[in-house]
N, C-alpha and C positions, 0 to 999 in steps of 0.2 A: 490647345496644348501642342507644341511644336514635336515634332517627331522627336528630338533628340532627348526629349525629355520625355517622353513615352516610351524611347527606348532604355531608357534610363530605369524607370521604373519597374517597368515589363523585367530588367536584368536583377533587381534590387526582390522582385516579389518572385522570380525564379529561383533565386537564392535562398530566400527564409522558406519556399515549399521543399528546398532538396534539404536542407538544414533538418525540416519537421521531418522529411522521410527516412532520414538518417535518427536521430531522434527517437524516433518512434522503433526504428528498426534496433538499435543499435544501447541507447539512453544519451544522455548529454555529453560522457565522455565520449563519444565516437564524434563527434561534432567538432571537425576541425578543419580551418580554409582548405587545406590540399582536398580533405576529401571531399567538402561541401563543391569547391571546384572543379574536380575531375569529374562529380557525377552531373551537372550540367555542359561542361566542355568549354571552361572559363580558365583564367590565371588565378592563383591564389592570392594575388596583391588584389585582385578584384575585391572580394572577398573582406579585405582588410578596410579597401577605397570606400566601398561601401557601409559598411559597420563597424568602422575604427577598432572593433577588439570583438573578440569570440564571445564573450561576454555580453555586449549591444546585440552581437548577432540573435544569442539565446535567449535574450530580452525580446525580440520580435520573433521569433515562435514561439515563446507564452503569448505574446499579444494574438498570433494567429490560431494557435489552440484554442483560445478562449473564445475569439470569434468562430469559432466553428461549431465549438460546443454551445455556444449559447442561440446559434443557429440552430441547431438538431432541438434543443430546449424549447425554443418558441414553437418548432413547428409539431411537438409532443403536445406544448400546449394547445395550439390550437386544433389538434386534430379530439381534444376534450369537449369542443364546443358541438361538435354531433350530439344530437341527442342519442344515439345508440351506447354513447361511450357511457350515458346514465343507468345503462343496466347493469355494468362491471363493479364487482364489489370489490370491495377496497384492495383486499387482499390478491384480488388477480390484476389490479391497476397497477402495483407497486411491481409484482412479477413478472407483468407483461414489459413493463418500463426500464425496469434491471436486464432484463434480457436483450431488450432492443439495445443498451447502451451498450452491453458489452459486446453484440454481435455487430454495430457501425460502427462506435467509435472508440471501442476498447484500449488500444493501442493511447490514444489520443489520451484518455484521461490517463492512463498512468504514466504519460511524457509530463502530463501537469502535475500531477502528484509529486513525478520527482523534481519538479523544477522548483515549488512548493517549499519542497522541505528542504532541498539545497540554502536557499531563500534562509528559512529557517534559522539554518547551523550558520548563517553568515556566510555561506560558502559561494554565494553568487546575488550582486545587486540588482533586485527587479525594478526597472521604472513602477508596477504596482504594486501594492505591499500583497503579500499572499493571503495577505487578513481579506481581500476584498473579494478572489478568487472563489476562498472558502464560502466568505458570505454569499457571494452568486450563486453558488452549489444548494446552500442551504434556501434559499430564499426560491430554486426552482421545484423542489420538493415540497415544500410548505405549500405554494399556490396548488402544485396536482395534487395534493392530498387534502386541501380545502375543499377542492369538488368533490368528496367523497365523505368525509369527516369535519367534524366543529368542532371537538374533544382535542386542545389544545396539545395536554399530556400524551393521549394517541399518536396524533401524528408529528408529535418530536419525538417518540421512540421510534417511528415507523421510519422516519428518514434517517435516523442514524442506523438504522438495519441496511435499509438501503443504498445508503454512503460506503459502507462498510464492507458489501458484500460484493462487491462490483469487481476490487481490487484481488481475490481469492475467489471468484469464479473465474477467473482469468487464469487462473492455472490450471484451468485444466482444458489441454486445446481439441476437445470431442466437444462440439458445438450440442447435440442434442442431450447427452449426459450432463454436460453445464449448465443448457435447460432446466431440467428436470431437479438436479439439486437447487437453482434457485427457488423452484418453485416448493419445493417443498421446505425448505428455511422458510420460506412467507407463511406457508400453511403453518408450521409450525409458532411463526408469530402469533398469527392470528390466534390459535388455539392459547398462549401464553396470556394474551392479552385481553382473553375473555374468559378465563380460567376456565376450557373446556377439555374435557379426558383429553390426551392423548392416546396415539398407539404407538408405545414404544419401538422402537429401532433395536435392531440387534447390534448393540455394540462393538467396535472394532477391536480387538485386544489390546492394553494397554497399555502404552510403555512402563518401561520398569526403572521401578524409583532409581534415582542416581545421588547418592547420600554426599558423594565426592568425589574427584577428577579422579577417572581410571587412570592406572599408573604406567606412564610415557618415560623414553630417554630422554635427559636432559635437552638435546637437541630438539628432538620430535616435538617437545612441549614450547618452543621457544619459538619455533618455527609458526605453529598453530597459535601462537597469543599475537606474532607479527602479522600474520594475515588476516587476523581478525581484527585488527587495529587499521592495519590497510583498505579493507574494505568498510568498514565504519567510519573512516575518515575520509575516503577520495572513490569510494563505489568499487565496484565489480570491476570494470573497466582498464583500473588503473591498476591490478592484482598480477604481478608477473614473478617469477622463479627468483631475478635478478633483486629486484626492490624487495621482497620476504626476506632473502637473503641480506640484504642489509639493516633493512630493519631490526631481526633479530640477529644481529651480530656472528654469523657463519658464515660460512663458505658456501658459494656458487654449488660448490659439489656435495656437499651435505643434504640444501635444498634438495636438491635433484636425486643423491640417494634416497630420503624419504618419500618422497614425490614424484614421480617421475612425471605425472599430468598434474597438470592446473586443476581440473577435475577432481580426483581424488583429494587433493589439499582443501580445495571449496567444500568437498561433502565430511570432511573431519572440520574443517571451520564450523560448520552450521552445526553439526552435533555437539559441539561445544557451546557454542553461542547460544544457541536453545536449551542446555543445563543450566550455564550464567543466569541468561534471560529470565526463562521461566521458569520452569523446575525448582531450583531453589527457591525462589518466589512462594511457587505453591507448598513444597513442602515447608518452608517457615509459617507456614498456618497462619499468615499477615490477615491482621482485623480488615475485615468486608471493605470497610470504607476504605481502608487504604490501601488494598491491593494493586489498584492499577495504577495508582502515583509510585508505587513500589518497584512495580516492573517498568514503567517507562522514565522515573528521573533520578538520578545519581543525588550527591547530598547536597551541588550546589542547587539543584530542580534543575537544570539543563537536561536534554535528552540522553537517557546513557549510549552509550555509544553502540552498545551491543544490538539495541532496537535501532539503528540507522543501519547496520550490518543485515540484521534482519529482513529488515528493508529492500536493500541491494539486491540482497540475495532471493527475495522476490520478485524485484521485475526482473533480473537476468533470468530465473525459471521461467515466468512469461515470455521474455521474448526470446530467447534460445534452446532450439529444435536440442541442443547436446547437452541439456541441463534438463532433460526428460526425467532423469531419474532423483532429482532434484527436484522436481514438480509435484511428483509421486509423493516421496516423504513430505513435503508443506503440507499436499492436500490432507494425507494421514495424519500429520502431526497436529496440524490446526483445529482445535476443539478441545483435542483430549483433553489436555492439562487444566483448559477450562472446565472440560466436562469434571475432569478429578476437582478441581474447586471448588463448582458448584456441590459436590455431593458432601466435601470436607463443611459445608454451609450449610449442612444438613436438609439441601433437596436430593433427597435418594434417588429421588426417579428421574433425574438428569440421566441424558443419550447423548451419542457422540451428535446429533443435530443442536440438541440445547448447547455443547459447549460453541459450537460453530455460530450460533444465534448470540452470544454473549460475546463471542469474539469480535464477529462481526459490531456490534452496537456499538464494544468500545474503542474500537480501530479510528473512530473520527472524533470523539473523546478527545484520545489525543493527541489528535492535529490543532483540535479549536483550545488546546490549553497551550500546546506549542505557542502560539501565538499572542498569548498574555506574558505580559511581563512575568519574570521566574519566581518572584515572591508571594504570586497568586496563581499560581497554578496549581499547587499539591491542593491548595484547599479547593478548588473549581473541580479537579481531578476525582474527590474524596463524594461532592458534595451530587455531581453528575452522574459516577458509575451507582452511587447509593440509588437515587433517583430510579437508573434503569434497574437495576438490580430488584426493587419493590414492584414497578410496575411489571416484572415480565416474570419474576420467581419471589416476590414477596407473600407473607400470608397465608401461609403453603399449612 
């Protein structure tokens, strides 16, 4: 190889690791030539020379995310072929393995998740379709849970726990507490899945039902439906005083009377969005099978837009230290409503861990219906959550 093309590459693979670190730091929208180029000490035409569009550029950090994670994967696997790792029971394989993902490469997978669902909405073309991403994902779980288990129905509810649970242990940035919650969501799996007592959890208090939009000024409310459209249509990122304001059709000054921080407008978006979302959901008492097609697809079956907001607004609580209190309420919020569900389902002895175990399960649900054509997904949606729903709270 001639040097000039060694430097060539060397400058091309510098580029896709500041892009990933940005990325990672920041999400996809912080991903742009000036900054990709200032933080290696390049031009920003570089940038372009290289990967013709931001676009190509964010095509090869998928490519490199996936190689990395599928590196940490092999070497999960093969650290299974010890015979020591044959005394671990299932349930401390899955715990130990969630743990590890989210304490090396935490960041990492939810750059691909959101690359993923971008993907998804159309909103960005991947040289590989995110069908194949998902299937990698699934197809590394299935092998480590084959060393452990044959029970085919086990271990596809075991890996959609574990799917599931990676993306909401990440919110909470106390590494040892994060521990310890995963580990006890697994225990409480296992207990589900073998129908063995429980020891109930002291539940958190409730939130309180919300029958219908607390009553806002005409502005306030106009304001709060534009930024929730903004951030389900183009992410967290792209959420500024100027753009709400025209969105909803006001004044620069308006916004800024309401609002004075971007902050305070995100934590009334998310309590909103999370009545839309779910709340109403649950309180329409939607038949079992069809609850989760209810909360995640609109009437054409595309994603509602509220659960892409949702979303956002999850990895910006993961990756920003000033979104702390934003982090809190998810953690808190995440289960309840499941947990209220479960019990409207008549299992009484649902705790806020069971709603968090149900949540988790169906959180990759659906990603893998995301990915079917929209005229089969409700029924894939209907047919899946039923599925988990029997094996982990059926027969009760």
């Amino acid at each position: 190889m001639s040097k000039k093309k060694q430097a060539s590459e060397e400058t091309a693979g510098a580029i896709v690791a500041e892009a990933v670190r940005i990325a990672c730091a920041t999400g996809i929208g912080g991903v742009t030539a000036r900054a990709v180029a200032g933080g290696i000490g390049i031009a920003p035409s570089a940038v372009i020379y290289y990967f013709k569009t931001i676009a190509g550029l964010l095509n090869a950090v998928h490519g490199a995310a996936g190689v990395t994670l599928a590196e940490w994967r092999q070497g999960v696997l093969r650290a299974l072929e010890d015979p020591a790792a044959r005394l671990l029971s299932t349930g401390a394989l899955v715990a130990a393995t969630v743990t590890a993902l989210t304490r090396e490469l935490g960041p990492l997978v939810i750059l691909q998740q959101e690359l993923r669902r971008a993907a998804l909405r159309g909103l960005l073309p991947l040289d590989e379709p995110p069908a194949i991403a998902i299937e990698t994902r699934a197809a590394f779980w299935q092998t480590l849970l084959q060393h452990h288990d044959t029970a085919p129905d086990r271990i596809a509810i075991r890996r959609l726990i574990a799917e599931g649970l990676v993306p909401f242990a990440l919110l909470d940035p106390v590494a040892f507490r994060r521990d310890a919650l995963i580990s006890a969501v697994i225990a409480r799996l296992e207990d589900r899945l073998t129908r063995r007592a429980v020891l109930m959890r002291v539940p958190d208090p409730e939130l309180p039902e919300v029958d219908q939009a607390p009553s806002l000024p005409q502005g306030k409310r106009r304001i709060i439906d534009a930024a929730m459209r903004i951030i389900g249509r183009e992410g967290l990122a792209n959420l500024t005083h100027r753009k709400v304001a025209a969105e909803a059709e006001v004044s620069l000054a308006a916004t800024t009377y309401f609002y004075a921080s971007k902050e305070d407008l995100i934590a009334d978006a998310f309590q909103e969005i999370q009545r839309r979302a779910v709340h109403a959901v649950v309180q329409a008492r939607q038949p079992r099978q069809q609850f989760i097609a209810s909360v995640l697809l609109d009437e054409k079956d595309e994603e509602r837009w509220e659960i892409a907001a949702m979303l956002a607004l999850n990895h910006a609580a993961i990756r920003f230290p000033r979104f702390e209190s934003l982090a809190l309420t998810l953690r808190q919020v995440r289960g309840i409503d499941a947990m209220r569900w479960l019990r409207a389902q008549g299992f009484a002895d649902a705790d806020h861990l069971d709603g968090i175990l149900w949540s988790a399960a169906t959180t990759p649900i659906g990603e893998y219906a995301l990915r079917l054509p929209p005229a089969e997904r409700r029924a894939y949606l209907d047919e899946e959550t039923e599925r988990v729903f029997s094996a982990l709270f059926g027969d009760r």
